[in-house]
VOGU-3710 file (C-alpha; in Angstrom, 3 decimals, decimal comma):
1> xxxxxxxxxx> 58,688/187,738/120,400  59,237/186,529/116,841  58,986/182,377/115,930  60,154/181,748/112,525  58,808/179,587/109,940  60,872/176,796/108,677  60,748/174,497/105,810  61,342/170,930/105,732  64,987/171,044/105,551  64,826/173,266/108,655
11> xxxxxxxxxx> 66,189/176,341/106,906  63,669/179,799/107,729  61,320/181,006/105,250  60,679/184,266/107,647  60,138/185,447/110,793  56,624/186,383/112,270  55,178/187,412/115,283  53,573/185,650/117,484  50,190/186,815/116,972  50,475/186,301/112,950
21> xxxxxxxxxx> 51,796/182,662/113,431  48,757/181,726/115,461  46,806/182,831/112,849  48,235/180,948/110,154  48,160/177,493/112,354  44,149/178,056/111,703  42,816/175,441/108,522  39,573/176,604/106,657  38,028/173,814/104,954  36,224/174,529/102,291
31> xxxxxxxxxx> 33,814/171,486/100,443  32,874/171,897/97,334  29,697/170,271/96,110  29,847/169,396/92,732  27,021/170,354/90,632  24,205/167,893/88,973  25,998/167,255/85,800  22,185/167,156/83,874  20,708/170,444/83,275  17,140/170,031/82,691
41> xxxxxxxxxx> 16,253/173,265/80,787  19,495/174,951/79,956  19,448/178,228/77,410  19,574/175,592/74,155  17,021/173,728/75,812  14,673/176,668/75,809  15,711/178,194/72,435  14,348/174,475/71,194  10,728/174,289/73,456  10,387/178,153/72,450
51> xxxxxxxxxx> 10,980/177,470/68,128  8,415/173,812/68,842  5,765/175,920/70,836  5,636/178,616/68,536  5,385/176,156/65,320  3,139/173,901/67,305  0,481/177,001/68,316  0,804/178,097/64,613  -0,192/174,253/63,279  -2,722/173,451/65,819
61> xxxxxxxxxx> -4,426/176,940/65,333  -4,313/176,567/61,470  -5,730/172,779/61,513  -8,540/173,807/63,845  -9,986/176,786/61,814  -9,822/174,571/59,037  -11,712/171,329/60,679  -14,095/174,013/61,932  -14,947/176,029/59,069  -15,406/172,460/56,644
71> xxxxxxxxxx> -17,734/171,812/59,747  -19,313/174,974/59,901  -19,877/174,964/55,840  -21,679/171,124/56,153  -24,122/172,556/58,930  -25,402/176,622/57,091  -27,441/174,515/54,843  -28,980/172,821/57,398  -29,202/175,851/59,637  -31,213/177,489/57,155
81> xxxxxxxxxx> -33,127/174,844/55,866  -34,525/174,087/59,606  -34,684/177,998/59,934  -31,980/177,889/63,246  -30,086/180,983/63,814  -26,148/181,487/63,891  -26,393/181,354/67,013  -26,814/178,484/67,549  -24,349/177,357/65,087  -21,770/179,207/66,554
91> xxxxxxxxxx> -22,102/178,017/70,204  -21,756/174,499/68,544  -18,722/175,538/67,340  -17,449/176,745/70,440  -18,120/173,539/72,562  -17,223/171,536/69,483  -13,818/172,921/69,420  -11,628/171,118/72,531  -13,074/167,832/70,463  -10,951/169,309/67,232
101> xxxxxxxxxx> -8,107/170,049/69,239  -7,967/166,680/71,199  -8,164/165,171/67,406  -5,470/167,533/65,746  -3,251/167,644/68,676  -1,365/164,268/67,231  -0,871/165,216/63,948  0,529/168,390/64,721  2,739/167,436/67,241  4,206/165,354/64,776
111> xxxxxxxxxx> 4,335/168,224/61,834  6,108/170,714/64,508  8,633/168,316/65,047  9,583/168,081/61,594  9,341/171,506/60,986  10,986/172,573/63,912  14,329/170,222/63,221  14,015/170,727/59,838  14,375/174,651/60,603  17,122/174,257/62,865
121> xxxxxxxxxx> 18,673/171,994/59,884  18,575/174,719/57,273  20,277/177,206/59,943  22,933/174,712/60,932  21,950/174,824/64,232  22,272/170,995/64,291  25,764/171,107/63,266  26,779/173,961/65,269  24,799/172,094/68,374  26,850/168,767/67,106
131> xxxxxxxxxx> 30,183/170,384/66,934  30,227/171,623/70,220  29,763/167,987/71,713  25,612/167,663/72,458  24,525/164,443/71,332  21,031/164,132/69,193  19,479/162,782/72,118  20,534/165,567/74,592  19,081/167,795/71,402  15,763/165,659/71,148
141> xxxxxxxxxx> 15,018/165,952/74,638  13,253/169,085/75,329  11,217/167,928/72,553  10,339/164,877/74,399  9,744/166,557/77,564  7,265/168,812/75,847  5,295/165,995/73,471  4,873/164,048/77,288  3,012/167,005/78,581  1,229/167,297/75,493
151> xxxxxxxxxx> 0,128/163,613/76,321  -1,101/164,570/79,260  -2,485/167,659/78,585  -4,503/165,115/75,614  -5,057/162,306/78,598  -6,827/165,694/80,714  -8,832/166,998/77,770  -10,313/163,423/77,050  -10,963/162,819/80,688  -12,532/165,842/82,160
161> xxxxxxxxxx> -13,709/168,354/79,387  -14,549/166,566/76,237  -17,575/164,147/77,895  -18,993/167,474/79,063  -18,404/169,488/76,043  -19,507/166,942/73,528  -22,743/166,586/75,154  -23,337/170,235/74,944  -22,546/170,050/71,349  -24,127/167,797/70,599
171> xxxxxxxxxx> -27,294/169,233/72,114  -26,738/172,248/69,880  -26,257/170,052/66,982  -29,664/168,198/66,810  -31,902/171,801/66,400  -29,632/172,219/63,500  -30,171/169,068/61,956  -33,706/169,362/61,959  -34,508/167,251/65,437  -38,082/168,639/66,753
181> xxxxxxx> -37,440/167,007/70,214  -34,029/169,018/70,864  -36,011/172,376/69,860  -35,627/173,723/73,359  -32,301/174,818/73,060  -32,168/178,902/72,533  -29,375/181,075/73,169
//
């Protein structure tokens, strides 16, 4: 048996069978679920935290070996003059250093930023970034993201390691310096 399909003027589009027209009377429905319109970390957004991490490792690294070698060249001539190995100088070094980087970590956040905008200035990134309709906010943003976690990351280091490590520094310090009563210490 055939039924026919019919428009709304009655006339017949075409004639199917019966089995085919039942199939047709069956309605899918589909929803669609639109997408959050904020991407947190898109491919720009990385490009940006990758070119600020990079510069910011670079800065941090290059302020610390230079806070730490002025300090280093204030304590040999009282290393030698109290007859204290390198030793020891060099383990004060090591706990002294989450102290330098807690100190630095400021400043070079702030010199990474500029370097790392000024950068993306002198490529036109900014422009081509502009152009394509992301405001400077949406551009600034990974950059805010990433100084917040350096906030806490400088909230964690002055909480939990630098009381501990500036004690044992400290206590490494004093043999250089000529203290008889922190003698003790040996590596």
């Amino acid at each position: 048996m055939l039924l026919a399909l019919r428009n709304a003027s009655g006339g017949i589009l075409r004639r199917l069978p019966q089995a085919r027209l039942a199939r047709t009377k069956q309605v899918k429905l589909v929803i669609r679920i639109q997408r959050f319109p904020f991407h947190i970390f898109t491919l720009l957004d990385r490009y940006i935290v990758r070119e600020f991490l990079k510069n910011f490792l670079l800065i941090i690294a290059a302020l610390v070996v230079i806070a730490e070698l002025i300090v280093a060249t204030q304590l040999v001539d009282d290393l030698f003059k109290n007859k204290v190995g390198v030793e020891i100088l060099l383990q004060y070094l090591k706990f002294d250093l989450p102290r330098w980087i807690f100190l630095i970590m400021p400043v070079a956040a702030m010199t990474t930023t500029l370097i790392t905008f000024g950068a993306l200035t002198r490529n036109s990134e900014i422009i081509a970034m502009r152009s394509s309709g992301i405001s400077l906010y949406r551009i600034a943003l990974p950059v805010i993201i990433v100084a917040v976690l350096l906030s806490g990351l400088a909230f964690w280091l002055q909480d939990y390691i630098l009381p501990s490590t500036n004690k044992i520094a400290d206590d490494y310090k004093k043999p250089a310096q000529g203290d008889a009563a922190a003698a003790h210490i040996r590596v």
